[in-house]
N, C-alpha and C positions, 0 to 999 in steps of 0.2 A: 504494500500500500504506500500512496505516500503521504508525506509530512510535511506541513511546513510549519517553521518556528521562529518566534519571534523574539530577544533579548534584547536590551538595550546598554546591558551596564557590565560593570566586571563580574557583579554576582550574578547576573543571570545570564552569562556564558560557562560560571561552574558549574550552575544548576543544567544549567541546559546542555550542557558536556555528557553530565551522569545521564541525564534522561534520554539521551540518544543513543550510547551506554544500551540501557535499559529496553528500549525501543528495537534496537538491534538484534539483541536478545530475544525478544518477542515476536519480532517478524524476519524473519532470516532474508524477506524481499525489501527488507524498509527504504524506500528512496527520499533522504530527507534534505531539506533545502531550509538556509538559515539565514536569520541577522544574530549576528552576535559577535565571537571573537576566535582567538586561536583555538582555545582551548575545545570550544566544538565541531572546528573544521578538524583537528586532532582528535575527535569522535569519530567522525563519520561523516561529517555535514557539509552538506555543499554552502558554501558561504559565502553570501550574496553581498551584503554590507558590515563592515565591521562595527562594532558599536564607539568604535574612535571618531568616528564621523559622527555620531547622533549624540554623545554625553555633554548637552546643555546643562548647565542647573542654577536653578535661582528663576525668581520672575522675570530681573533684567536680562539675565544670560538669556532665556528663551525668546523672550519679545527682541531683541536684538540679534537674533536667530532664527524671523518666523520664516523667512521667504523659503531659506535651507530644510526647516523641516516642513514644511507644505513640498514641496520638491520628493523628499524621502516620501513622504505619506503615498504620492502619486504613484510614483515609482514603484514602491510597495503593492500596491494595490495592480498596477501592470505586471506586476511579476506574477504574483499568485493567479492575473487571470489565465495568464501562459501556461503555468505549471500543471493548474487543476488540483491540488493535493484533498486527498479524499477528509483530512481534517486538518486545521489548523490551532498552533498550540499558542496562547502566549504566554509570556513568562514578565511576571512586573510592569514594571516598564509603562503604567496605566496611561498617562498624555498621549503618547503612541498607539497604542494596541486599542484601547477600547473604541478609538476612532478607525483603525482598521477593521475592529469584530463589526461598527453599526454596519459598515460595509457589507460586509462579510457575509452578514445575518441576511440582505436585500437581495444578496445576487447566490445564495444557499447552498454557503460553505457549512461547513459543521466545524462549532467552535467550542474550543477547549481552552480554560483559563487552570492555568500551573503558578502558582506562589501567585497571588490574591492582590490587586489594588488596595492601601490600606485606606481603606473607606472607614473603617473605624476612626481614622486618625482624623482626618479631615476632607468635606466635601459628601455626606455620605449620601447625597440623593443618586449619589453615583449606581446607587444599587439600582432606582429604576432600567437605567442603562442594561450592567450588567444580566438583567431577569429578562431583560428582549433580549438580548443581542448573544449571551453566553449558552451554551448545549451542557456544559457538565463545567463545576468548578473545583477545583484539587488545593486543597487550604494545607499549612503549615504550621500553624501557629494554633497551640490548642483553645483557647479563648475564640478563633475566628468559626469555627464550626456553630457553638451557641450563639452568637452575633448574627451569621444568616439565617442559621434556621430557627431561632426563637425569637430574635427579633423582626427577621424579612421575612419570614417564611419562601425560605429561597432554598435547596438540599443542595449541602457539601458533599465532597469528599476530606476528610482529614487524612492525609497518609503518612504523618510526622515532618522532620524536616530534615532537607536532605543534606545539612550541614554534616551529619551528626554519621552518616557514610562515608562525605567527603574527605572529615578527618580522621577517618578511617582508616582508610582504604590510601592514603598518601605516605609512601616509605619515609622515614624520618634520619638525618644526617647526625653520625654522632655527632659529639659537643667537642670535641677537641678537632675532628676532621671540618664541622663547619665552622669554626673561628680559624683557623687557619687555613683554609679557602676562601674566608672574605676577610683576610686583614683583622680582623679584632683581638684584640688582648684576651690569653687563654687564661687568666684566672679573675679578670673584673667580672664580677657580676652585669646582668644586663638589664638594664628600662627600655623597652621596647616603644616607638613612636611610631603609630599609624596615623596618619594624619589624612585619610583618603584616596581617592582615585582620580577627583575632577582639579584641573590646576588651578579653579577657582578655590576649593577650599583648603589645597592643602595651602596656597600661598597663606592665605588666613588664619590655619592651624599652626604649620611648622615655628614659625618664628615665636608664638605664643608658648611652645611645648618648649623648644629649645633654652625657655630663658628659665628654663631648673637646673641645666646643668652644673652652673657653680655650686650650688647649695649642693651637690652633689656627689661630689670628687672620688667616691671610692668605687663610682658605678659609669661603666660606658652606656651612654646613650646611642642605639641603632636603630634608622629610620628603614621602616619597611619600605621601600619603595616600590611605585605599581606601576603594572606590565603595561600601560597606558601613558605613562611620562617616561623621558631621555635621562641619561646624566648630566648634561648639561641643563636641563630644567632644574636640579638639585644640588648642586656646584655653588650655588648661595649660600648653600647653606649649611652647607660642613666646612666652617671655619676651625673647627673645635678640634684638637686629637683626639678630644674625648666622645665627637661626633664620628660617626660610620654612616655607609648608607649601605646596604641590603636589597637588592632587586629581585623580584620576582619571588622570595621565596619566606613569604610573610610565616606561613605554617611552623617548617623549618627553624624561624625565628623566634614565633610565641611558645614554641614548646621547650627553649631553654632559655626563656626570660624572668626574671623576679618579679617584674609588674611591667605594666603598660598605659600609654597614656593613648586614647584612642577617640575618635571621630566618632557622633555617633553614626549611626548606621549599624549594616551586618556585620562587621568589625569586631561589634560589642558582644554581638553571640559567639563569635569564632572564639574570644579573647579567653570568653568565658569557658566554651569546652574545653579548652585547653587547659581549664583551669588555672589560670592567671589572675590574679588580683588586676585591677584597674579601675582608673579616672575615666571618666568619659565627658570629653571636649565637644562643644559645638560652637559658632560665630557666622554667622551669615552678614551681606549688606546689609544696615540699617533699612532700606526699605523693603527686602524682601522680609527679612524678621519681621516687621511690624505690620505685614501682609499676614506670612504663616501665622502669627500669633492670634489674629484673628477669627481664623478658618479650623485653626487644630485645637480641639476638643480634651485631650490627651493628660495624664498627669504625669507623665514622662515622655522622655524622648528613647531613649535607650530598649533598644528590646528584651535586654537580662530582666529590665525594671517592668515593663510589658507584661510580660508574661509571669511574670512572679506574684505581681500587682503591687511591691511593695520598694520601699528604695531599697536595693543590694549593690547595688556601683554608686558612687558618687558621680552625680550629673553635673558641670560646669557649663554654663549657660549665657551667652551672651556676653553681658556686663559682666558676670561671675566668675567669666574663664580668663583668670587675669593672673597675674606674675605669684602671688600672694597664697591663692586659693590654689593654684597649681603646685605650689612647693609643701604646704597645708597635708592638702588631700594625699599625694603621692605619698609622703614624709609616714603617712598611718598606716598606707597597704604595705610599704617594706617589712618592717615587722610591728608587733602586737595583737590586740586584739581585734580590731577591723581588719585586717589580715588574714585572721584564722576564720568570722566570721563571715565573711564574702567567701572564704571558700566551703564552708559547708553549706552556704544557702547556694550553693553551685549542682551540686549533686544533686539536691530536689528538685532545678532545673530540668537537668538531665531526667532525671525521671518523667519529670511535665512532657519534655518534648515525642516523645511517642516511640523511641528506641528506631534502629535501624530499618533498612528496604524503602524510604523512602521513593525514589527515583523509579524503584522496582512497581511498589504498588502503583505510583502514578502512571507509568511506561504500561501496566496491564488494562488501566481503568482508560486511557485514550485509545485503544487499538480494539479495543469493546464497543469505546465509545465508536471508532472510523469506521470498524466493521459494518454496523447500522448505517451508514450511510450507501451499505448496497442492498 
């Protein structure tokens, strides 16, 4: 049968990796065609747009972006008429995709929504959309299941999340062979710095995360760097010997870190299986903040805090993510008692999120779903 699949961003070319993965597995004919990134045309996928072309973010960044993505929209929509794929999958990425499914749903694709719009978070009449336009939807996050179908009366799939495979299933570098293939000091302990994927935010984050260093001296700070920026995008900003920079291999990284200082986003979950103590950093333009803050509903931002319901990371916010609060926050998850208790409210995490085979149950529930389409 075929597939076509949609990501927008660096986590929804992981996710969308495994699922093709999965997909492949299921149908030993699967012909699938993608937007995303390497990591899924190193699945299987025939890869149409990379998601390096489509990662706007913020209000300004996209309104200053529209003509580009009215152009992708188009395009999009041209391609899948060519293709025909007996279903179509998307993954996040909601500004994009749910304006491809209205499509979609008019000219009668059959449409599969994989990891959820967070309409919880903000915007949520977005559901009327989704209940026309979406055939079957495949949630992650165990809270979102009760949300559509007690509050929308809309039926999920929950199939857990497929983070929790991901970290899995990725071979991990000793500690003495990966600081000595990227330069770092083999006995400093490490604070790990994710500061994002899009160069609007990490320019925002990094230099914010970086001003703990001095208060710091016994511990290397190493920035995770993503498969989406250059080195020279990053060369500002390792003045420090005490800075490193790290490419491509964030995993590798959080799994022999002390703590982390992180963006919010999927970041904050990764950080967290990993079980890693962490801050979690956010700063937007002043006017997109005072837009989002309007629209998101939310008493967190962070997803550990999400899905827990309760504060277990420390959230740095705005105004709050400043030199002071940054050395603060870090300064308690090194050691003591915030320390040991961020890491046991980790493991009831782990249990909330729904155990492994994510990709798998989703990978059986759209090839069910595509089959009905004959």
């Amino acid at each position: 049968m075929k597939y076509y699949i949609i990501a927008g961003e660096a986590s929804g070319d992981l996710h969308g990796s495994n699922l093709i993965k999965a997909l492949r597995e299921k149908d030993d004919k699967a012909n699938i065609r993608c937007w995303g990134g390497d990591l899924m045309k190193a699945a299987g996928g025939n890869l149409v747009k990379h998601y390096k072309e489509m990662a706007f973010m913020g209000f300004l960044e996209v309104i200053g972006n529209i003509n580009q993505i009215f152009k992708n929209i188009d395009f999009c929509k041209q391609d899948i008429s060519k293709f025909k794929p007996d279903v179509i999958v998307f993954i996040d990425y909601s500004g994009f995709n749910l304006r491809i499914a209205s499509w979609a749903k008019k000219n009668h694709f059959r449409t599969n929504y994989y990891i959820s719009p967070q309409i919880w978070a903000s915007r949520e009449g977005r559901i009327n959309k989704i209940k026309r336009d979406i055939d079957a939807m495949h949630v992650i996050l165990p809270f979102e299941k009760e949300f559509y179908e007690k509050k929308h009366n809309f039926p999920v799939n929950f199939v857990g999340h497929p983070l929790i495979d991901a970290i899995g299933d990725i071979p991990r570098t000793a500690d003495h062979t990966f600081r000595k293939e990227n330069g770092l000091d083999p006995d400093q302990p490490i604070i790990a710095l994710l500061p994002g994927s899009r160069k609007q935010e990490v320019e925002k984050m990094l230099k914010l995360m970086l001003s703990a260093t001095t208060t710091f001296p016994d511990y290397q700070f190493v920035i995770a760097g993503a498969p989406s920026l250059d080195l020279d995008f990053y060369k500002p900003f390792i003045k420090s010997s005490q800075v490193s920079l790290v490419s491509n291999k964030t995993y590798d990284l959080l799994s022999l870190s002390r703590a982390a200082l992180v963006t919010s986003g999927t970041a904050t979950l990764e950080t967290a299986l990993f079980k890693i103590p962490q801050v979690v950093c956010y700063r937007a333009n002043w006017i997109s903040y005072q837009i989002a803050k309007r629209i998101i509903t939310l008493k967190f931002i962070s997803l550990v805090n999400l899905i827990m319901d309760k504060e277990v990371v420390k959230e740095l916010i705005q105004g709050d993510l400043n030199h002071k609060n940054i050395v603060d926050e870090l300064g308690k998850i090194l050691e003591g008692p915030d320390r040991e208790k961020q890491l046991q409210a980790y493991n009831e995490l782990q249990k909330k999120l729904g155990g492994k085979g994510a990709s798998e149950k989703a990978a059986s529930l759209i090839v069910k779903n595509a089959e009905q389409a004959h």
